[in-house]
C-alpha positions as CSV (number, residue, x, y, z in Angstrom):
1,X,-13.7,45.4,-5.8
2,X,-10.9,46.5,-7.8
3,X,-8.4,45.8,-5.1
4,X,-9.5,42.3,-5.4
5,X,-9.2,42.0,-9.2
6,X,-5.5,43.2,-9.1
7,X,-4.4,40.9,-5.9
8,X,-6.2,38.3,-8.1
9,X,-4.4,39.4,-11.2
10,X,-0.7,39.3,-9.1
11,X,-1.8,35.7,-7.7
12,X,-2.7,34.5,-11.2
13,X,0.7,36.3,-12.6
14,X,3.2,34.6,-10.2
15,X,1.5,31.1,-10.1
16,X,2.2,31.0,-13.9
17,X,5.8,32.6,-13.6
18,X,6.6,30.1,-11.1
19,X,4.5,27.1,-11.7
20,X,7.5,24.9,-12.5
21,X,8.8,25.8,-9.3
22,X,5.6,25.3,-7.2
23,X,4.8,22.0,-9.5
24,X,8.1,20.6,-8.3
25,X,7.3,21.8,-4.3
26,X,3.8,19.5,-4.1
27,X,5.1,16.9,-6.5
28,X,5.5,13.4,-4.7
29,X,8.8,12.0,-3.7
30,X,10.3,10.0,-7.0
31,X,10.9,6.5,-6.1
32,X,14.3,5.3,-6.1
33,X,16.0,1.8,-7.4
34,X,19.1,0.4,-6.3
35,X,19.9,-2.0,-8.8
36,X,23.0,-4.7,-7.9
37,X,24.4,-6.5,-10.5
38,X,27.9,-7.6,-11.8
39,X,26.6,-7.9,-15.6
40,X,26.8,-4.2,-17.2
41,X,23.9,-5.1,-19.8
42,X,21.6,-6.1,-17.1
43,X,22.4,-2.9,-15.2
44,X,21.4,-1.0,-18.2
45,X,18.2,-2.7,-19.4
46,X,17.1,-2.5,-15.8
47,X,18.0,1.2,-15.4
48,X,16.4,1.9,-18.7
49,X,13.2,-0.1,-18.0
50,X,12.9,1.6,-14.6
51,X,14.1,5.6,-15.7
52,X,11.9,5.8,-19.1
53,X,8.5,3.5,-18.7
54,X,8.2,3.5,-14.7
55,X,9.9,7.4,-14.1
56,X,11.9,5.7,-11.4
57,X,14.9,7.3,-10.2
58,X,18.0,4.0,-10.2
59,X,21.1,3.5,-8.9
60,X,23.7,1.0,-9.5
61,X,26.1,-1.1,-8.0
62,X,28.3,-4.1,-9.5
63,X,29.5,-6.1,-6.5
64,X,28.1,-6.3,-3.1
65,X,29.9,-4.2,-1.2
66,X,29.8,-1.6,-2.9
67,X,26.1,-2.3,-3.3
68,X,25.5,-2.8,0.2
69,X,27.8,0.6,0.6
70,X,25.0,2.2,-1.3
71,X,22.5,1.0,-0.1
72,X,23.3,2.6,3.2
73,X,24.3,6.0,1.9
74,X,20.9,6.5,-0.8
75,X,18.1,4.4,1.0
76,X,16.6,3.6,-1.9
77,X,12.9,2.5,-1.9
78,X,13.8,-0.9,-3.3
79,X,17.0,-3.2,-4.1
80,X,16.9,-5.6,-6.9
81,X,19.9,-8.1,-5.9
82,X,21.4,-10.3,-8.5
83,X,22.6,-13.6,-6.5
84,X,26.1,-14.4,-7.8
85,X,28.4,-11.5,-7.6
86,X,31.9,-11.2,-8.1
87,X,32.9,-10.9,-4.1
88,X,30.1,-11.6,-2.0
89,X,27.1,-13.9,-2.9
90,X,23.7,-12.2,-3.1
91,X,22.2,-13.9,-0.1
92,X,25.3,-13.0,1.9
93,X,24.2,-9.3,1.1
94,X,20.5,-9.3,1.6
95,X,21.3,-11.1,4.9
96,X,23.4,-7.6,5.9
97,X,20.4,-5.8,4.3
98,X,18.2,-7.2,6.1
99,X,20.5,-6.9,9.9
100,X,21.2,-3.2,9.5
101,X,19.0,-0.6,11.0
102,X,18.5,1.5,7.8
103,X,18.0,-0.7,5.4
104,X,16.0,-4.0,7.0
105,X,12.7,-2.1,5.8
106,X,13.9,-1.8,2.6
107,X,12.1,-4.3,-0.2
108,X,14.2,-7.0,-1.9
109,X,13.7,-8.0,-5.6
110,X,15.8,-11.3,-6.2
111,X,16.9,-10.4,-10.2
112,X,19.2,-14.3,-10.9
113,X,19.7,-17.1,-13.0
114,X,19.0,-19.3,-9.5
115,X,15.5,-21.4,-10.3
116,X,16.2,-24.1,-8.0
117,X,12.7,-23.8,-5.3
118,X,15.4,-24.8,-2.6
119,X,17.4,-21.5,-4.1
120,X,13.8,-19.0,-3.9
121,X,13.1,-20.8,-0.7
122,X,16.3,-19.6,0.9
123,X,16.0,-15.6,-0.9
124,X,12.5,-15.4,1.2
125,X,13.8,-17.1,4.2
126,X,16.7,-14.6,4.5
127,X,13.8,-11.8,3.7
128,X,13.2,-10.9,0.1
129,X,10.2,-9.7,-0.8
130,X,10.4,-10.7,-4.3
131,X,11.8,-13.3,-6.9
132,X,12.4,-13.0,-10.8
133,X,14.4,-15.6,-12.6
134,X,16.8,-14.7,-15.5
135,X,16.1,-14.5,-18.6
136,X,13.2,-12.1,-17.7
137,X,11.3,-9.6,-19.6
138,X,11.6,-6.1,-19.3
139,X,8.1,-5.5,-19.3
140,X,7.1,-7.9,-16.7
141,X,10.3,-6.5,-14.4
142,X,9.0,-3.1,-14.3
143,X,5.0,-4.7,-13.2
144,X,7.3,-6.3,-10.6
145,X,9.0,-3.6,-9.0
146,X,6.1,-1.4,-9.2
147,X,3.6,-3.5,-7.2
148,X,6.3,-3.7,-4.7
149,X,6.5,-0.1,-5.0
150,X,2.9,0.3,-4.6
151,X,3.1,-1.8,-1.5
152,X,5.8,-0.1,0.6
């Protein structure tokens, strides 16, 4: 019986020297955000949104190729695609998203200042998943991207 005590004793011992380390092993997989937008305050209310009150990981991009570039290299568990950018238009990437092996599974949160229902109609057509118009609260954003979360 003692034997058992003391192997329970070293068990007990090393789970709490090491719990950070075995807390991080079996933690889930932190979601990740790739986040492309020309306008550098909309990159950062987004990133801050996401990284403090939704514990999302977030990437950033401010044109489309580069965007797309990243896209590619992080697979990311969503993209949030702002629709005028400074060298390719938003749709323009989304359709290239949506053509390439490794990222047409990806989800596609339009983030613009487009309301037109022709303009959404065309985002969904080309295959987003989801639409928020500019100006847009932060709190409603991060509801947003996590239900898409939730559902990939």
């Amino acid at each position: 019986m003692k034997f058992a005590k003391n192997k329970k004793d070293r068990i007990n011992k090393f789970i709490r020297r090491n719990y950070m380390n075995i807390f991080k092993f079996f933690r889930p997989h932190k979601k990740q955000v790739l986040v492309i937008d020309d306008d550098d305050s909309i990159r950062r209310q987004v990133s801050f949104r996401l990284e403090k009150h939704e514990n999302i990981t977030v990437f950033k991009a401010k044109n489309g190729k580069n965007g797309f570039n990243s896209a590619l290299e992080k697979k990311p568990d969503l993209i949030i695609l702002d629709w005028i950018l400074p060298d390719i238009l938003g749709p323009a990437v989304l359709k290239k998203l949506k053509e390439a092996a490794i990222t047409k599974n990806i989800p596609v949160l339009m983030l613009t200042g487009k309301d037109k229902i022709g303009d959404i109609e065309d985002a969904f057509r080309l295959g987003a998943e989801g639409y928020l118009t500019k100006p847009f609260q932060l709190k409603k954003l991060g509801e947003k991207v996590t239900d898409m979360l939730a559902f990939e």
